[in-house]
Each structure stands twice: as C-alpha cells, then as structure tokens.
N, C-alpha and C positions, 0 to 999 in steps of 0.2 A: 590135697592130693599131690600136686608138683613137688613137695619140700618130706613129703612124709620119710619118706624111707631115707631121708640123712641121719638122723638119731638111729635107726637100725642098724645100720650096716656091720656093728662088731656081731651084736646079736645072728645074722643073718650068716655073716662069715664066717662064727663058729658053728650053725647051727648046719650050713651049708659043706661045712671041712674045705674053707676056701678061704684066702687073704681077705683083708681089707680092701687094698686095693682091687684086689680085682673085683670083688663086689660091688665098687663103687661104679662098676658099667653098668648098675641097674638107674643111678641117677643120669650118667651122661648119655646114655643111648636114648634114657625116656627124653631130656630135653633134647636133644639131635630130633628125635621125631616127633615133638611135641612144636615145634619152632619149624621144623622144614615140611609137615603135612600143610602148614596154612600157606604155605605159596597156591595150592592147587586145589582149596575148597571154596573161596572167595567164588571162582563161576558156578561151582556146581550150587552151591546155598540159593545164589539169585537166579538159577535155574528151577531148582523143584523145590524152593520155600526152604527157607534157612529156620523158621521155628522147629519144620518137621526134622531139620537135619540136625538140631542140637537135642533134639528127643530122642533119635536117633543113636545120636553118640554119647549121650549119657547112658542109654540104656547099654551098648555094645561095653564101653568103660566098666558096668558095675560086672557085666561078666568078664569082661578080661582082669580085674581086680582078683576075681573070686579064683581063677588060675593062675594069678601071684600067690595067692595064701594057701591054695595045693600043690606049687612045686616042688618038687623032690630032689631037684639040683641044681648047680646056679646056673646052665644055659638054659633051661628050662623057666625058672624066674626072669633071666632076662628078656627072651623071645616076648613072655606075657606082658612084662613090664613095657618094652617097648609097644608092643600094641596099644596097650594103656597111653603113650604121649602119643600114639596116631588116632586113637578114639575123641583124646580131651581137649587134643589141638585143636578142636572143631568148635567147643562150647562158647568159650571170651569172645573170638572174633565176630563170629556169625550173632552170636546175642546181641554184641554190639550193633551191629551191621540191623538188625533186627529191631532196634531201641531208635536207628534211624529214621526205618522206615513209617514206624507207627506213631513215633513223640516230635509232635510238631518242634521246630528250628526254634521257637521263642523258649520253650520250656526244656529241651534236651540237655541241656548241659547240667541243668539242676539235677534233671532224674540220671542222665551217668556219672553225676556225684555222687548218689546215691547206690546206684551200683556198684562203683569203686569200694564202695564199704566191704560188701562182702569178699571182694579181692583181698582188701587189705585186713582183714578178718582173719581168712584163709591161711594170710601170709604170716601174721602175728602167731595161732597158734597151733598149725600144720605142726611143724616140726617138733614144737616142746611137745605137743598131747600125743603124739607119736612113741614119744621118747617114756611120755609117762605111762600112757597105756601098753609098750612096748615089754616096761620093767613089771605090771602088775598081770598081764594076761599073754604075755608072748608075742614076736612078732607076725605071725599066720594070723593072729586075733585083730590085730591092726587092718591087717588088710581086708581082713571079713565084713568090719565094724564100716570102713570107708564102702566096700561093696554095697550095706544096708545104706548106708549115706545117699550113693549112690541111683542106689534102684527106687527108693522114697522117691529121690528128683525128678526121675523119668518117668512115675508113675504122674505125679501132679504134671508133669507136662503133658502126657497123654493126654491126663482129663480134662487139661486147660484145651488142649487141642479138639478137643469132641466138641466141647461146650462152646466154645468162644471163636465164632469166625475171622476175627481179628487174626489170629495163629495162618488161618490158611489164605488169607487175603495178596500174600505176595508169591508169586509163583510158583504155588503148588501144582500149577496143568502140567510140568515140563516144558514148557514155553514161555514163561515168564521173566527170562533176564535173557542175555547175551552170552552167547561162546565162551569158550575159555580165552580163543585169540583174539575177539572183539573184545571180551570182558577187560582184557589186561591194556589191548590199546587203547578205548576209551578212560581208562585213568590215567597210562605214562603220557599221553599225548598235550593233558591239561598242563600246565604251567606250574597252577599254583595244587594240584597234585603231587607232584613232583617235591616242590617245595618242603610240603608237610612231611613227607616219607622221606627226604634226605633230615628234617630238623626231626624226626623220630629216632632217627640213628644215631646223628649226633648228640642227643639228650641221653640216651640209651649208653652211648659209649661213655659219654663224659661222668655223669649219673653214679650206673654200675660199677664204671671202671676203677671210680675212685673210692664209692663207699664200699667195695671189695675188701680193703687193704685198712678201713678204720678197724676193727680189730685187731687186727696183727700190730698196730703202731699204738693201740691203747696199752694193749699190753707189754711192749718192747720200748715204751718211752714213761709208762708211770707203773710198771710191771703191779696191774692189778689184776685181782682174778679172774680166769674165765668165765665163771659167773659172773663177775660184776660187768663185763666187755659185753656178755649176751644180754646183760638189762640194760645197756646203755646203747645197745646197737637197735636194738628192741623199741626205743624209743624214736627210731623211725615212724616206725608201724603208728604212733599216737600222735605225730602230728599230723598223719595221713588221716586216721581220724577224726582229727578237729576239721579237717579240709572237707570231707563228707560230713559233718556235722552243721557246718556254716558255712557249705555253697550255696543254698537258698537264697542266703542274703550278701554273700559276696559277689554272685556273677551281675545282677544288677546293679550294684554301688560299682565296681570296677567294670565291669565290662569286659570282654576276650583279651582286648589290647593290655587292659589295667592289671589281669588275673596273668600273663603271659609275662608283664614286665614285673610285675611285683614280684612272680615267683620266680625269674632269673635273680634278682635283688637277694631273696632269701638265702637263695641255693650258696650264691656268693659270698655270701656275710656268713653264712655257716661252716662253711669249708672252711674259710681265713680264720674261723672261731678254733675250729678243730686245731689247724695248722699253730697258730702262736699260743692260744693258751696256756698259763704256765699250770693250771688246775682240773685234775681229772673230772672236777666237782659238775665243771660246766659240759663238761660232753654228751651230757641227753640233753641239752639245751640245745644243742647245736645240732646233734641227729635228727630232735626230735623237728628242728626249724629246717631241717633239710626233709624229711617228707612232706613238711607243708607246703615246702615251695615249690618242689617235684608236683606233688597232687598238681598243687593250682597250674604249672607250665602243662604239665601231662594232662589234663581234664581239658584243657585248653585245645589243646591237637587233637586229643580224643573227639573231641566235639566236631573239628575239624574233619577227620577222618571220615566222618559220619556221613559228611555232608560236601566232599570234594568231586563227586562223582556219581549220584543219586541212582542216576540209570544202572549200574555196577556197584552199587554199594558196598556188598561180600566180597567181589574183588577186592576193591578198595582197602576195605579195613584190613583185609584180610595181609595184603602187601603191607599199610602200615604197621600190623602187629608182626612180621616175620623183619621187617626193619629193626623193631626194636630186639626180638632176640637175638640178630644179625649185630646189631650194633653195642649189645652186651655183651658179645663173644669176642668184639675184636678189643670192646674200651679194657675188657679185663686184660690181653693180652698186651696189648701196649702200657697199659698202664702198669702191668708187671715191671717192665722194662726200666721205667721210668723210678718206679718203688724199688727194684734193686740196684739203681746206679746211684740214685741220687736220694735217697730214703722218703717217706711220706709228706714230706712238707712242700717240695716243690711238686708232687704229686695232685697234692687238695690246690693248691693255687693255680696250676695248671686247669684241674677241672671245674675252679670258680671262676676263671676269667673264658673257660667254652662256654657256659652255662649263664652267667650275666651276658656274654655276648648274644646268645642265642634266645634269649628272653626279649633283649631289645629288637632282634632283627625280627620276631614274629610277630610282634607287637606293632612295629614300625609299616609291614606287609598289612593285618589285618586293622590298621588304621587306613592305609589307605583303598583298601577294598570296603571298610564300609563310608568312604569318602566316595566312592564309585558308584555305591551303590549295589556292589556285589553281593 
C-alpha cells in the first residue's frame, strides 16, 4: 500500500491532464500523514484496545482506497490518498504494540521476526505488481484490487475480534491505558526509552539516508540499467528475508546484544562493499547483506520498543515508529548534501561507520541491562 502508486504516477498524470510532478503529492502527503498520524494514536490505542483500533483502520483504509480509484481529479485523489496514510498509520504501530502485549518477553522477538516478513513482503512487491497490474488493467483497477485486499483484512480481524477474547483483553473499557500527557510522559521520562527512540533515528537516518542514493551511484559509476539497479537494490528485500526466516534460531544463539552488534558489523562491511568494489557483480551481495544486518539491528529495537514502557505501550511504539520516519526524512536530506558534494563513496562510509557505531553502543547498553538484571 505505502509504495503502490510510485509505478503509477505517469499513468495517473496523464490520465488525470496533470504533471508528474505534481502527481507525485499523492506519495509525499500520504507519507507526511502516514508518519505524523502516529505521534497521536499511541494513547488512544492503549486507551480503548489497539486490536480494535487496527480493525478499525483497516476497514476506514479499504474505503478511503475505494475513493482513490473513483477520483476524477488530482485534488480529489490526493485529499483521499492522504486519508489513506492517516487510516494506515495506525496498522504497524499499534499491531506491534499489540504483539507486546499478548507474546510473552522470551518469545516476542521470534514472533516480530515473523511479522517483519509481511513488511518486507509488502516492501519487495508493492511497487513492481503495481506497475504490472497498473499496465494490464489500469491504474483505478490497482487501487480497487488493494481496496479488496484491504476489506478481506478487516473482515478477519472482525471475526478474530468476536471469537477470540485475546483481541479485547487490553483496554477496550476506555479506561484501559493512560492520557495522551500521561501516556507520552511515562515513556520520555525512562531513560532507556529515550535511548531506543533516539537509536531508532539514528538507524533510520544512517540506513535510509544512504541506501537512497545506491541506485543512482550503481548506475552513474558502472552505468548499468535501470532494470538491473532495481534487481540489485531489490536484493535488499532478500536478505530481510533470510532475517525472518532464521530468527528462530538466531535470537537464541546471539541473543539482543549479539543480533544488535552482528548487524551493525554487517551494515558496515556492506556499505564499504558497495563503496570500493571494483564489480557491479557483487552489489546484491552487499544490498542483499545490508537488509540482513538492518533486520537483525531493527528487530532488536523492535523488540525493544515493545517492551520499554508496558504500561504505555502504543505510546511507546508508537513515538519509536514516527522516529524512524522522522529520521528517514532527515538521513535522505543530509545525505543528499553529502552525495552531491562529495559523490556516494564517502556517503556509504559515513553511514557504515553511524551504523557499526550504533550496533556497538546498543549492544554495549543491552549487555549491561541484562547484567542488571533489567
């Protein structure tokens, strides 16, 4: 859903008698409101039950979908599309926040490995089956098709909600969590709160900022084609993957500390791969070793998040997922800076030596919290 309407957009702008450009306020207004709704659903979620409230906003999504694919002009498209990121902003956080409450501390990290899947799912083939279903049935048919997607979702969550009192167990009275001003100060006030949500940013920045610009330096340093830049950039996505495929048996053999420093290590050795390589040959090697080491530093926080703040949970997550879009807004933007003064090389080495650093220092943190006994 986040990435659909990228492959649209020429479609959409002729079909609409409007630029490219300006069409493309149907992606940045959805992330603008897809990223700045989640500052303010964290209390309401652990106020009247965050299962009801992502059932909620999946079903509100598949109709505001359905009023992207009847607009008749592009302010009309946008108005609906932006509603679309204030509906969806609600789903990732709160699930998570949700996956806290029910999956006990020994086992969570395995089972939001396992949910990272469908993210990274998502993320792999939003965009191309967009693009493909875009060129065989129009793009109105796209959005219809995500609508049914959509409304499926919200029906099984219904039913899971009737049947299963698991779903209503966390503050569904309206009394069930704290304030919006309690909710926020019982998280900023923790320490190691704090902590997680500033190393959410900094990953976020370092992360985004710099595999932004692998494309543009695949193609302008071994000038290969845009196809082959998208199956090599692509190869993110597979070793995120592998990361949900073998955290069952990674987070016990490492542990938060081992998973946190291993994947600073990777992210490191990948970037420096990207950077010197004399061989386009190896660059899914190196992408595909940069989602692995993201997953495992990210699943690490993830877990973290989960679990920094119990009492406030949806707060919680809910501030470390608006860090992370917060802090891929700014890594792209500095890192532009960076990419146009001094070209992609000291770009990737810049954000392999944020990202080894930031692997050790969380590592270094959650070593001595469970020396504490935390």
């Amino acid at each position: 859903m986040v990435r659909s309407t990228d492959s649209l957009l020429p479609q959409i702008a002729a079909d609409l008698d409007a630029t490219v450009g300006a069409t493309s306020m149907i992606v940045t207004l959805y992330l603008l409101a897809h990223g700045s709704v989640q500052l303010i659903i964290g209390p309401i979620g652990d106020r009247y039950g965050k299962y009801l409230c992502v059932t909620l906003a999946a079903g509100f999504a598949a109709l505001m979908v359905v009023a992207c694919g009847l607009a008749t002009s592009l302010p009309a498209l946008v108005a609906a599309r932006l509603a679309c990121g204030v509906a969806t902003g609600w789903i990732i956080p709160l699930s998570l926040a949700f996956i806290g409450d029910v999956i006990p501390a020994e086992r969570r990290q395995q089972v939001l490995g396992s949910f990272l899947s469908g993210q990274i799912l998502g993320q792999m083939f939003g965009q191309a089956a967009s693009g493909v279903l875009g060129d065989y049935f129009g793009w109105r048919n796209v959005f219809f098709i995500l609508a049914v997607l959509l409304a499926v979702s919200a029906a099984c969550l219904v039913f899971e909600l009737i049947r299963n009192p698991l779903t209503r167990a966390h503050g569904a009275s309206g009394k069930g969590g704290p304030g919006f001003v309690e909710g926020y100060r019982i998280v900023l006030r923790s320490p190691w709160a704090r902590r997680v949500i500033f190393a959410a940013f900094v990953e976020s920045a370092a992360m985004f900022g710099a595999l932004t610009y692998v494309g543009a330096y695949l193609h302008s340093r071994f000038d290969v084609s845009f196809t082959l830049v998208g199956l090599f950039v692509a190869a993110f996505a597979i070793g995120g993957l592998a990361y949900s495929l073998s955290v069952r048996a990674l987070v016990p053999r490492l542990g938060q500390s081992g998973l946190s420093r291993t994947g600073g290590y990777l992210l490191c050795g990948s970037f420096l791969l990207l950077a010197v390589t004399p061989f386009y040959g190896l660059a899914p090697l190196a992408t595909a070793g940069i989602g692995l080491g993201f997953y495992m530093l990210h699943n690490t926080l993830q877990m973290n998040a989960t679990q920094m703040a119990p009492q406030a949970r949806g707060t919680a997550v809910a501030i470390f997922s608006s860090a992370l879009y917060l802090g891929q807004t700014a890594g792209v933007a500095v890192f532009a800076l960076i990419y146009d003064r001094f070209t992609a090389v000291p770009t990737f080495v810049v954000a392999a030596a944020m990202l080894l650093w930031l692997g050790s220092w969380i590592a270094r943190h959650l070593t001595r919290r469970a020396a504490a006994g935390v």
